[in-house]
N, C-alpha and C positions, 0 to 999 in steps of 0.2 A: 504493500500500500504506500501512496506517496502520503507526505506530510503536507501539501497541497491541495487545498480542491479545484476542479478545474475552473469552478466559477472567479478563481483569483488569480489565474492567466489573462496576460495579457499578451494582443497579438498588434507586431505592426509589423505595416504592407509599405516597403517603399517603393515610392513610382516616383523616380525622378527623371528617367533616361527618355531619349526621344523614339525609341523602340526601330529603328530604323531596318532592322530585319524585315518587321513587318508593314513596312510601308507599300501601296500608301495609303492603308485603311488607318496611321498614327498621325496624319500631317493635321487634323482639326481633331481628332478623340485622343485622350489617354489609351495604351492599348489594354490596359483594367476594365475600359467602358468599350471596348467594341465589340460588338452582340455574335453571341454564340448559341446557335436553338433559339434563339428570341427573347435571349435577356443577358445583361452587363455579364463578360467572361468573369471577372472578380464573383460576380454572386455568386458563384459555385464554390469557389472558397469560403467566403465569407457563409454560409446555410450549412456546408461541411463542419466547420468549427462549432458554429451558434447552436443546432442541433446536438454536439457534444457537450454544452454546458458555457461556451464560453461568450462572456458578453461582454465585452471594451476591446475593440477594435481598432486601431491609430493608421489614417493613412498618409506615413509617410513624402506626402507629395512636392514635387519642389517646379518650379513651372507654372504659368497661368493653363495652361490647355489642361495640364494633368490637373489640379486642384477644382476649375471650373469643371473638369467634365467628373470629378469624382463626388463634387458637394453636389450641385446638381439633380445627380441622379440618386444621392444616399440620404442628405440633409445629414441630420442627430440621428439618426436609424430609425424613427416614428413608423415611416411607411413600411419601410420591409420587415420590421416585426410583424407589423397586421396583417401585411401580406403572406407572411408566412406562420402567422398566429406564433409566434416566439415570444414565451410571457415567464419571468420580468422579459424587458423587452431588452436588447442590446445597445449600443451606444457607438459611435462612429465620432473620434474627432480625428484631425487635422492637424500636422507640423506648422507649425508657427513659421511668419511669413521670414527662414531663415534659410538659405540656399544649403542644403548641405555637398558636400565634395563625393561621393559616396555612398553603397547601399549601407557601409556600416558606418559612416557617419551620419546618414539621417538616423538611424534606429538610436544615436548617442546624443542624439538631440530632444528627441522625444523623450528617451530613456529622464534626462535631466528637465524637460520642460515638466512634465506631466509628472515628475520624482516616483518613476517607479521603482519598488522594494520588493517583487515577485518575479517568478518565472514568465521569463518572455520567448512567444514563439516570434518566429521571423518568415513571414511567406512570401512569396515573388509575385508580382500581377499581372504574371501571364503562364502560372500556373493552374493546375486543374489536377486535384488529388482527392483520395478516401484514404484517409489514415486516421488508427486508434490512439487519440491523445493522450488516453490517462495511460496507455500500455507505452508510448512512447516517454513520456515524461517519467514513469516507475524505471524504464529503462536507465535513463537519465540521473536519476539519483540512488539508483541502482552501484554506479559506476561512479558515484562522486563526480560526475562530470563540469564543469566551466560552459564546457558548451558539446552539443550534441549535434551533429549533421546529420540527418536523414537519406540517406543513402538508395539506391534504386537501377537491382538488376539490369543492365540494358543491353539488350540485341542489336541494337543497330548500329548507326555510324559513332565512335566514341571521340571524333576527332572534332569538336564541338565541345565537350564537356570536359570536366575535371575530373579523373579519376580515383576514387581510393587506392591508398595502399593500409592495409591494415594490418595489425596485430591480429593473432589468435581470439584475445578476447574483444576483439573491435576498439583497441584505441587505434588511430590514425595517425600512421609515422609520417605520409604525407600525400599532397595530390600531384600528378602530374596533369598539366595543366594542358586542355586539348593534346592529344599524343594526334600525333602524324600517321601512324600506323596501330594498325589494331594489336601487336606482338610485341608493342612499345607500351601498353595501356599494362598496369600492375594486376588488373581483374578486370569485371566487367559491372561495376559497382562503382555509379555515375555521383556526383556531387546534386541532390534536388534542388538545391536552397532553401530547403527549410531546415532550418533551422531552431534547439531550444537553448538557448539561453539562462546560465543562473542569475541572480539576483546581484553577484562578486565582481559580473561583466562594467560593474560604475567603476569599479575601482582600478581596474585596467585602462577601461577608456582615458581616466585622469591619470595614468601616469607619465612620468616623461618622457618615455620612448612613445607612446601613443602620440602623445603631442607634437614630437617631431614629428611623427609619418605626416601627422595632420599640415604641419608646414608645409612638407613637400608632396602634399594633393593624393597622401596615397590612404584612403579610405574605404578602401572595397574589402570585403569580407573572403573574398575568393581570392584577390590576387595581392592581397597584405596581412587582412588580420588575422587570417586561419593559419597561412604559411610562419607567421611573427607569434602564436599563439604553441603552435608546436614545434617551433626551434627551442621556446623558453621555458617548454618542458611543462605547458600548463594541460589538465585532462582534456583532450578531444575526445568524444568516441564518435562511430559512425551507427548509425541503427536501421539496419535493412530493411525497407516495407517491401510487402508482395501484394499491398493493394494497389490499382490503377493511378497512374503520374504520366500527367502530361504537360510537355512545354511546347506554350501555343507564337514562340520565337516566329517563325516564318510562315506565309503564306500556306505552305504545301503542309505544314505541320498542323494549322489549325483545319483543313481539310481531312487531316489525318483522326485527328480530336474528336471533330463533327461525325463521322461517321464511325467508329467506336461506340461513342454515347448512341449517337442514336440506335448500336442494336445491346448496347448494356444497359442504361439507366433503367428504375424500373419505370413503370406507367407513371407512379407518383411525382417520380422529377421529374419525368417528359412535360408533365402539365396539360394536354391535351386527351381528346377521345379517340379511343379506334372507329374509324368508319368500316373497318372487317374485324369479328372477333377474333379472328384467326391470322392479321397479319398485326406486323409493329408499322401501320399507317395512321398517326394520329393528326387529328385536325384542333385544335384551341380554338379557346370562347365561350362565357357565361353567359351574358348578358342574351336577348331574345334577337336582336337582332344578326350577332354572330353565330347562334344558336341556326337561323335561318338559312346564312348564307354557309356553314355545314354541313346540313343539309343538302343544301344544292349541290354540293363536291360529292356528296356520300350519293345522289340520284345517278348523277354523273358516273363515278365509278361506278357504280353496278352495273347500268346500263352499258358500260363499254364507252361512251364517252369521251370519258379518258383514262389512258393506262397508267399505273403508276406500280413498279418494282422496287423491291427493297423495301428499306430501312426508309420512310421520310416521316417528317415535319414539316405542316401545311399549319399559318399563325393565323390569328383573328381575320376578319373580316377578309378576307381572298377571295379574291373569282379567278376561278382558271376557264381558257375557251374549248370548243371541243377540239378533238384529236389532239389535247397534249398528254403528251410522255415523260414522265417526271421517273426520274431512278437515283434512289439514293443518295437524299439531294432535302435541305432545307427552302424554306419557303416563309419569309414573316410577314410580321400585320400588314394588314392592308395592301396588298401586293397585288396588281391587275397581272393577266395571262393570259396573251390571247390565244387565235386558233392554231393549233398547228405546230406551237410549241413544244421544244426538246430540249429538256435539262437533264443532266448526266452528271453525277456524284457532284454536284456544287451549289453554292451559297445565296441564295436570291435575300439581301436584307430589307429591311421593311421599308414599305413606302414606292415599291417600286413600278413603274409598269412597262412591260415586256409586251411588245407587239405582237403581231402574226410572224410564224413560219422562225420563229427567233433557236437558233440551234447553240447552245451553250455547255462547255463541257470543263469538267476539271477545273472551273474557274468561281473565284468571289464576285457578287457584285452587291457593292455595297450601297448605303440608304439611300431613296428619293434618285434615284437613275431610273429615265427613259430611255427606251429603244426604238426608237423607230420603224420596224423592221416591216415591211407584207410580203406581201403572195410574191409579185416582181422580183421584190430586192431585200431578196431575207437578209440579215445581221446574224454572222459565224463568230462566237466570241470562243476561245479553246486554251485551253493552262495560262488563264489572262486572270489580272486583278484589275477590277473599274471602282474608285474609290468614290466619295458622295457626290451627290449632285451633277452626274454627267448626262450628258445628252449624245447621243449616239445614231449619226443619222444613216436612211436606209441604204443596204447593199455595202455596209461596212464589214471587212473583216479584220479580225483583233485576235493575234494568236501568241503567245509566249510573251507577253505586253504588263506592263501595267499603266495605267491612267491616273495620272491624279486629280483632288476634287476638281469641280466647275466647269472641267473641260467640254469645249464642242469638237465633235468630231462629226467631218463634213460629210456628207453623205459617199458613199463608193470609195471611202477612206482604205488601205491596204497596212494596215499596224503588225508588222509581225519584228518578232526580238526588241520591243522597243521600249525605254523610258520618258515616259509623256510627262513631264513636269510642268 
């Protein structure tokens, strides 16, 4: 048993970076606020935790774009309690308007704004995980730890990530820092960022080797104060989860994310209804008049209509026209679709409306984008990202491409390999 309860964790999220991986769905949103299934990527962390007990939340934020689009959407936490009936309800504040250098210099600023004296978790906001807190935190003081890395099996490419090297009993002699080869990497037991924290970590922060780093700009947790933490012989350990971790880093990664969830989560996080009791095809919406225009998709699909394979996610208020083909593939609020349409494992965000004959594959498009597309001069978009508010006129093709906001793209447009700024 810990000598903790979780209700006196605390967790901060620091968003300070301009997420540039994932552009250019980052150039006007935090990438904490850009929609995944039809609601902010962070609230999956943030419902992950709150669900487990914990309620004070600090978002790290440093930036106008990241602090507006994260208060915005969260406020004090009022709404997303009730929305998720979370009672006592949770609490959400915000770094103080102080630039930090660092993901471990914002957490040392909050750490002293807000004087916390308990176990602090530390999570990324462009992660997406299920992990057991109180089993990770027992770990944690299990081990007399300083600080705890959560650590995470990985199959695929390791030359990206920090790798453990560990001890038998999982302390961490140290990481190699994206390995160039996979027979270069010391395991296959990736750095998550998350991170727990003890209470001892002020006292570190204030010392005078901390403070230099801090002069010479080096505040990062991965490439200073874990490596500076176990040179000086303080506890690291690493805590291996085998629950689900994703990092939604680039475009092709949150692709990857989306279609996961959508054939893991249960029905309850999907949020929506089956329009067959027998596939994972849910449509969203209470209210009578989403209620209606559900209906009309669920007439649709039966009748043949429109086909729809896989895994999807159809959000409030949508109309799709007949003969479209939807596979595997998200769809949010209020989204028109017209006839004819073909979307193929990718990201339609809300607000958006999709012409006739519109062929889309492997690609995001993100909010309040029109397409112009008909019968004549259909619109080919293919392993492309179109970020807000674009216009896209008919007989365009867009292929290996991204767009950024606002842009007009003229009609019989040829976009292929390109960066549209």
């Amino acid at each position: 048993m810990t000598k903790w309860d979780i209700s006196d964790v605390k967790v901060i999220i620091p968003i300070g970076g301009e997420a540039t991986r994932l552009r250019p769905l980052t150039i006007e949103t935090s990438k904490a606020a850009v929609r995944l299934l039809n609601r902010p990527l962070i609230e999956y962390t943030i419902l992950e935790l709150a669900k487990q007990g914990i309620k004070e939340f600090i978002f790290g934020v440093r930036g106008y774009v990241n602090y507006r689009s994260l208060f915005d959407l969260f406020k004090e936490g009022i709404g997303f309690s009730a929305r998720y009936k979370i009672k006592p309800r949770v609490h959400f504040k915000y770094q103080p308007r102080v630039d930090s250098i660092g993901n471990a210099d914002s957490v040392r600023i909050n750490i002293e704004y807000y004087d916390i004296n308990e176990p602090i978790i530390v999570v990324q906001g462009d992660n997406i995980f299920k992990l057991d807190i109180a089993k990770a935190l027992e770990f944690h003081e299990s081990k007399g730890s300083l600080m705890t890395i959560v650590l995470k099996k990985y199959e695929g490419d390791l030359s990206e990530f920090g790798v453990a090297d560990t001890t038998g009993d999982l302390a961490i002699r140290k990481f190699v820092e994206k390995p160039k080869r996979r027979e270069d990497a010391p395991s296959d037991l990736i750095n998550t960022g998350i991170y727990i924290l003890s209470p001892e970590i002020r006292k570190i922060f204030k010392s005078n080797d901390v403070k230099e780093m801090y002069k010479m700009g080096k505040m990062d947790f991965g490439k200073d104060i874990i490596p500076y933490l176990i040179n000086k012989g303080y506890p690291v350990y690493g805590y291996p989860m085998k629950e689900i971790w994703f990092d939604i880093g680039t475009p092709e990664r949150y692709l990857d994310a989306m279609i996961t969830l959508l054939h893991t989560l249960p029905d309850s996080e999907i949020g929506g209804m089956r329009i067959d009791p027998n596939r994972r095809i849910f449509v969203q919406g209470t209210s009578p008049d989403s209620r209606k225009r559900r209906k009309e998709i669920q007439r649709k699909f039966k009748k043949g209509f429109i086909k729809i394979e896989g895994d999807v996610l159809i959000g409030r208020h949508c109309q799709i026209g007949d003969y479209t083909y939807i596979e595997e593939s998200n769809v949010d609020n209020f989204t028109m679709i017209g006839k004819g349409v073909k979307i193929v494992r990718s990201a339609i965000m809300d607000r958006g409306y999709i012409g006739d004959n519109v062929y889309i594959e492997n690609s995001i498009i993100a909010r309040h984008v029109e397409i112009r597309s008909n019968d004549e001069k259909p619109v080919r978009i293919i392993n492309s990202v179109i970020a807000d508010d674009v216009i896209i006129g008919e007989g365009s093709e867009i292929i290996g491409s991204r767009i950024y906001p606002h842009k007009f793209i003229n009609a019989g447009s040829r976009i292929h390999d390109t960066i549209l700024t």
